[in-house]
C-alpha positions in Angstrom: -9.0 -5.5 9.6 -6.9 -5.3 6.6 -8.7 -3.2 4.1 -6.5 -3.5 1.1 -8.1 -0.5 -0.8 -7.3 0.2 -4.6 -7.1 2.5 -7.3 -10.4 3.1 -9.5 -7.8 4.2 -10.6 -7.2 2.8 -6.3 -9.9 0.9 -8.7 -11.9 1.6 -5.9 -10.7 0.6 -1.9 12.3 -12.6 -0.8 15.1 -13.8 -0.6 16.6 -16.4 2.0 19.6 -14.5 1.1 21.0 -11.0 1.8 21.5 -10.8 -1.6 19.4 -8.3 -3.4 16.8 -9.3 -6.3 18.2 -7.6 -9.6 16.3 -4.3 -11.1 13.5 -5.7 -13.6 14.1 -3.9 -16.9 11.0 -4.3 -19.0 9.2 -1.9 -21.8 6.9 -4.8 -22.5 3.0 -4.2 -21.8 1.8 -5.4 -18.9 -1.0 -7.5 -20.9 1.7 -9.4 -22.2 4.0 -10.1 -19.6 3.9 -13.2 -17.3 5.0 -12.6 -13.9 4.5 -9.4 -11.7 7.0 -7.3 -11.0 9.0 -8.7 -7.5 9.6 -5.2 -6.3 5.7 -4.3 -5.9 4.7 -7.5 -4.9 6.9 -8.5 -2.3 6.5 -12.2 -1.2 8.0 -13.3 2.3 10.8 -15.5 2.2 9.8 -19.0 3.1 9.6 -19.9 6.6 11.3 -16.4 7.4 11.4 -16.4 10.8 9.6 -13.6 12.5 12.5 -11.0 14.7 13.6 -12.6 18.2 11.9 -10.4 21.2 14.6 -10.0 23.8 11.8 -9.6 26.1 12.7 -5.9 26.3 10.8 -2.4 26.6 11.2 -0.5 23.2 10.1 2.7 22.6 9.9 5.1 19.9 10.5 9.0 19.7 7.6 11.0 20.6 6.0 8.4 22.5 6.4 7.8 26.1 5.0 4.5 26.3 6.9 1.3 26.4 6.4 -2.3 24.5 8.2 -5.7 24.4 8.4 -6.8 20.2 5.9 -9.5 21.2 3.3 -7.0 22.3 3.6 -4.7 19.0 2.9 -7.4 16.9 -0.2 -9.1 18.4 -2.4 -8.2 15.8 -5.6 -8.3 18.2 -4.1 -5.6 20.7 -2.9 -2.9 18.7 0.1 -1.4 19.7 -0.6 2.6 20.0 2.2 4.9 20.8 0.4 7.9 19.7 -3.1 8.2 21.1 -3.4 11.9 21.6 -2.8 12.2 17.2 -6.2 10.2 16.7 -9.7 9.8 17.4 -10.6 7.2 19.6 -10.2 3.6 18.5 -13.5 1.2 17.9 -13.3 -2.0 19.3 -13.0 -3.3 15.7 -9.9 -1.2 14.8 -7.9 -1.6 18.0 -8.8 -5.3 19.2 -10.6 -7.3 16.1 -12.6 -10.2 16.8 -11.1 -13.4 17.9 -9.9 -15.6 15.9 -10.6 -14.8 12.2 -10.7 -10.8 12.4 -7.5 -9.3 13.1 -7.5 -5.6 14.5 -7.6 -3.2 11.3 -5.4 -0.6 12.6 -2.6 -3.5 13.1 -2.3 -3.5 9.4 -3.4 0.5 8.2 -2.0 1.7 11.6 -4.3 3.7 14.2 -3.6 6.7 11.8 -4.9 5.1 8.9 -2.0 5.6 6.7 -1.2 2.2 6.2 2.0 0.9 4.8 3.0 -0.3 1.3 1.7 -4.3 0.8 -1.6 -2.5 2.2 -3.6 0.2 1.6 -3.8 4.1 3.3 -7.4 4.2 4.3 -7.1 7.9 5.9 -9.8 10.3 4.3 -11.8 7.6 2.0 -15.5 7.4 2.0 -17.3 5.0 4.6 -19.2 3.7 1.4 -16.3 3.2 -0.6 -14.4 1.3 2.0 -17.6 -0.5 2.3 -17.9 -1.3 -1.2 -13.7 -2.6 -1.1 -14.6 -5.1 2.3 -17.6 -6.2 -0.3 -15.6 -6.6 -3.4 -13.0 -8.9 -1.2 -15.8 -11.4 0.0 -17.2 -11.8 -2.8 -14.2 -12.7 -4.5 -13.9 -9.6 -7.0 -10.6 -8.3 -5.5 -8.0 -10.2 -6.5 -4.1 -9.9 -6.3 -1.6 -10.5 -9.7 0.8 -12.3 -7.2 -1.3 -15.1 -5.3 1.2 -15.6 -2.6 1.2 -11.8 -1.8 0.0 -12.3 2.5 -1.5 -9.1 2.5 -4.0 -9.6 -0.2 -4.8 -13.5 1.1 -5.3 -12.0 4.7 -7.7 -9.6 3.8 -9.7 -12.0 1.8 -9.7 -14.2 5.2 -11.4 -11.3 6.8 -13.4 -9.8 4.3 -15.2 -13.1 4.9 -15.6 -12.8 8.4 -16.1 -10.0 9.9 -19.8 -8.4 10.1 -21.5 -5.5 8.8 -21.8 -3.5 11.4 -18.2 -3.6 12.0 -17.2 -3.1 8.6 -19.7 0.1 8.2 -18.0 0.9 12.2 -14.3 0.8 10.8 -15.0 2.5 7.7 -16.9 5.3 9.8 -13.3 6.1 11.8 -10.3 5.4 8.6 -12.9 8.0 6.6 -12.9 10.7 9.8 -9.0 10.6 9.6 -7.0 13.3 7.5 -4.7 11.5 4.8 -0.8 13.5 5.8 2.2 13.5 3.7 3.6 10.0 4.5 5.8 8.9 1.3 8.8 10.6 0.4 9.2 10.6 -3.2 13.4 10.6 -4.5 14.3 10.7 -8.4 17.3 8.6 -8.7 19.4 6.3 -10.9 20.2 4.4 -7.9 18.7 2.4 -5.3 19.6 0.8 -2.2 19.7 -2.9 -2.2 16.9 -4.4 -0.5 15.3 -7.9 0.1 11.9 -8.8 1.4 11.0 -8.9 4.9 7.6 -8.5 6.8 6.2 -8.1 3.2 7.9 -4.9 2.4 11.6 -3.9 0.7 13.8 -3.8 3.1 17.5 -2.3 3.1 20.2 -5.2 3.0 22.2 -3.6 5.8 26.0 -2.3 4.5 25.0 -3.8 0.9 25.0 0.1 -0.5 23.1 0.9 -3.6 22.4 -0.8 -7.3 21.0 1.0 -10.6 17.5 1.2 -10.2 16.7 0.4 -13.6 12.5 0.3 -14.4 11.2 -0.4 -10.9 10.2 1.6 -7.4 12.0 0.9 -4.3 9.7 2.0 -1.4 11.0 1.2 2.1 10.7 2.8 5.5 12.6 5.8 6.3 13.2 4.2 9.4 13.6 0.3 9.7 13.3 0.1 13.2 10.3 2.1 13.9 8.3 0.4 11.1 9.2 -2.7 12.5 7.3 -1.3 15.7 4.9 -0.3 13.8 5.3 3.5 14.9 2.2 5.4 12.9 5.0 8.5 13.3 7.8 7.3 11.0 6.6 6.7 7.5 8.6 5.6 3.9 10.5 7.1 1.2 10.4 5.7 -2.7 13.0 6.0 -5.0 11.9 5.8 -8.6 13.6 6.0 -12.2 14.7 9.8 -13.7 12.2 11.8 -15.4 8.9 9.2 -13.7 7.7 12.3 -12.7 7.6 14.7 -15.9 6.3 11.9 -17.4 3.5 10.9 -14.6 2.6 14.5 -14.7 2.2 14.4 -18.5 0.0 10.8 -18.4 -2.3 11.5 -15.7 -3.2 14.5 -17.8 -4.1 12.3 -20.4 -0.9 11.9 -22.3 -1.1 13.3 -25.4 -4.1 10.9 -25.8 -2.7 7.9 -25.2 -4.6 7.4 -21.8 -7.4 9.4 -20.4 -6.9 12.1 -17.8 -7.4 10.9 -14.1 -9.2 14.2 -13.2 -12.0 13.3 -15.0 -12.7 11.2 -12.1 -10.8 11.4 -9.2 -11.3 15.2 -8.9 -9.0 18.1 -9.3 -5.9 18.0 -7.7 -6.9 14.5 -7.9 -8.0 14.9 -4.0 -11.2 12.6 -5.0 -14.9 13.3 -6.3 -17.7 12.4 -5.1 -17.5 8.6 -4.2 -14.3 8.0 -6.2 -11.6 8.1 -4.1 -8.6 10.6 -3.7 -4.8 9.1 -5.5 -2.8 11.7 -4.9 0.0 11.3 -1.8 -0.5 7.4 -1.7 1.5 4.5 -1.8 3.0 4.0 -5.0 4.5 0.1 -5.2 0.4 0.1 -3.7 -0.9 2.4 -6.4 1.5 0.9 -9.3 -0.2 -2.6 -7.6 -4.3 -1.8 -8.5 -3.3 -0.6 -12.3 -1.6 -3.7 -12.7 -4.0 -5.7 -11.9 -6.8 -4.1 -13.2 -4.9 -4.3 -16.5 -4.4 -8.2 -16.5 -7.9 -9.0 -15.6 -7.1 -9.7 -12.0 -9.4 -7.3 -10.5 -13.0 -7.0 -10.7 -16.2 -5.1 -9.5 -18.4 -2.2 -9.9 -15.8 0.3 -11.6 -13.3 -1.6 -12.3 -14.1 -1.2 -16.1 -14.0 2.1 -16.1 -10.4 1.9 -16.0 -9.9 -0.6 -19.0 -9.6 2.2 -21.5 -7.3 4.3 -19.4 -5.1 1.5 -19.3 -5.1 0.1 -22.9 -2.2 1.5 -24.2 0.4 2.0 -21.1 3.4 0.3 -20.9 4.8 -0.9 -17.2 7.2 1.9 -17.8 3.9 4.2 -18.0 2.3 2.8 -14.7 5.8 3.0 -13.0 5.6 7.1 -14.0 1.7 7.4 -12.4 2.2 5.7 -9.6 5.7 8.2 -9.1 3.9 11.2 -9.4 0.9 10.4 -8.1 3.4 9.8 -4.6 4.8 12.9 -5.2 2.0 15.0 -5.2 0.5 16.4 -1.5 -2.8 14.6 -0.5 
């Protein structure tokens, strides 16, 4: 089941082409601007067809099982190469329920760490989680970018599956340990990416472009991602100086904002029901301010963030969402 959790501050929870999209360059406030950022809301090209299977075993280091392509991306039959590094699976997690609930661990992985169009679940509370799955069916979570597939297919399930499986997969993604997972690089440049499988993806021999006002997060490793190894996770390159300046925000910013301790704990490792931002997904976490920001996103708690965000610039989110990546979870 695709639990795409968010900020509360995580207010709660491509190209047909080669050709890389340009770097965004914008100091204009996200309540003013029109169209969301491409680079944190990646949208599939159209009709992007998905990768050949060749029919044969792959494997991955660590592991010594074997799958065909076909068979790592069913997403009712979750494909596990690490069993011994986590509990064991509910029926929920590893299989869904045919044919409206996919399996949630296809989507956040078996380890619960997720990837970026989703949402690390590792480590939240079973009632926050709870509370997300609610906010999704009854239409109170909502994405900036409507075509975003990870957002729409989350909805889709939200609305399906039960309760009891809900309270049952939120039981094992809370018992897991949030781990180091994103690899945080300070850089004027980027590689060149496109969009594929709803992620940046490096445009193979294209080198690097300035990376201007945006994050590029993409996996460390292509090819395990694309077998959707829970042991090789992503690194994100972000503008110079995002992280002085994320450091100096989150703690309020010289007033500008409000500091994010307040609420999500110190060492911003959670409090209480509000969930833990440090160590996640940053294109993700950049993703819930955003929206929360434009109206977009709703619920409980979502207005608690309102005057955090009143006064930050895109250029300001892009700088939380660094640090808040850099820091250990």
């Amino acid at each position: 089941m695709k639990f795409t959790i968010g900020l509360l501050a995580l207010a709660i929870f491509a190209v047909p082409s080669v050709k890389a999209a340009p770097p965004q360059q914008s100091t204009q406030s996200n309540k003013d601007a029109a169209t969301p950022p491409y680079w944190a809301y990646p949208v599939n090209p159209p009709n992007e067809p998905p990768p050949a299977d060749d029919g044969k075993p792959k494997t991955v280091p660590g592991s010594n099982k074997m799958m065909t392509r076909s068979q790592v991306t069913d997403g009712y039959n979750v494909a596990d190469w690490r069993p011994d590094e986590h509990p064991t699976m509910p029926e929920v997690v590893e299989h869904g329920k045919k044919p409206t609930v996919r399996a949630c661990a296809y989507c956040h992985l078996p380890n619960g760490l997720g990837r970026p169009e989703n949402a690390s679940l590792a480590g939240l509370s079973p009632d926050y989680i709870m509370k997300q799955v609610a906010e999704f069916r009854a239409d109170e979570r909502k994405s900036s970018e409507p075509r975003m597939g990870s957002v729409k297919a989350m909805e889709g399930v939200a609305k399906a599956v039960s309760d009891d499986d809900v309270k049952i997969a939120a039981e094992y993604f809370a018992s897991l340990k949030l781990k180091p997972w994103i690899r945080v690089v300070e850089s004027s440049t980027a590689p060149k990416t496109r969009v594929s499988g709803t992620m940046l993806i490096p445009v193979e021999g294209a080198g690097t472009e300035p990376i201007g006002n945006r994050i590029v997060e993409m996996p460390e490793d292509l090819a395990r991602t694309e077998l959707r190894d829970a042991g090789s996770g992503f690194v994100a390159y972000v503008p110079p100086g995002s992280l002085k300046k994320g450091a100096e925000l989150t703690a309020g910013g010289g007033g500008k904002t409000v500091r994010c301790a307040i609420c999500h704990g110190p060492e911003l490792r959670g409090l209480g029901p509000v969930p833990p931002i440090a160590g996640r997904s940053p294109s993700y976490i950049f993703r819930q301010l955003f929206d929360i920001q434009h109206g977009v996103r709703h619920g409980e708690w979502t207005m608690l963030m309102n005057a955090p965000l009143e006064k930050l610039n895109e250029d300001d989110l892009i700088s939380i969402a660094a640090y808040l990546a850099s820091l250990k979870p």
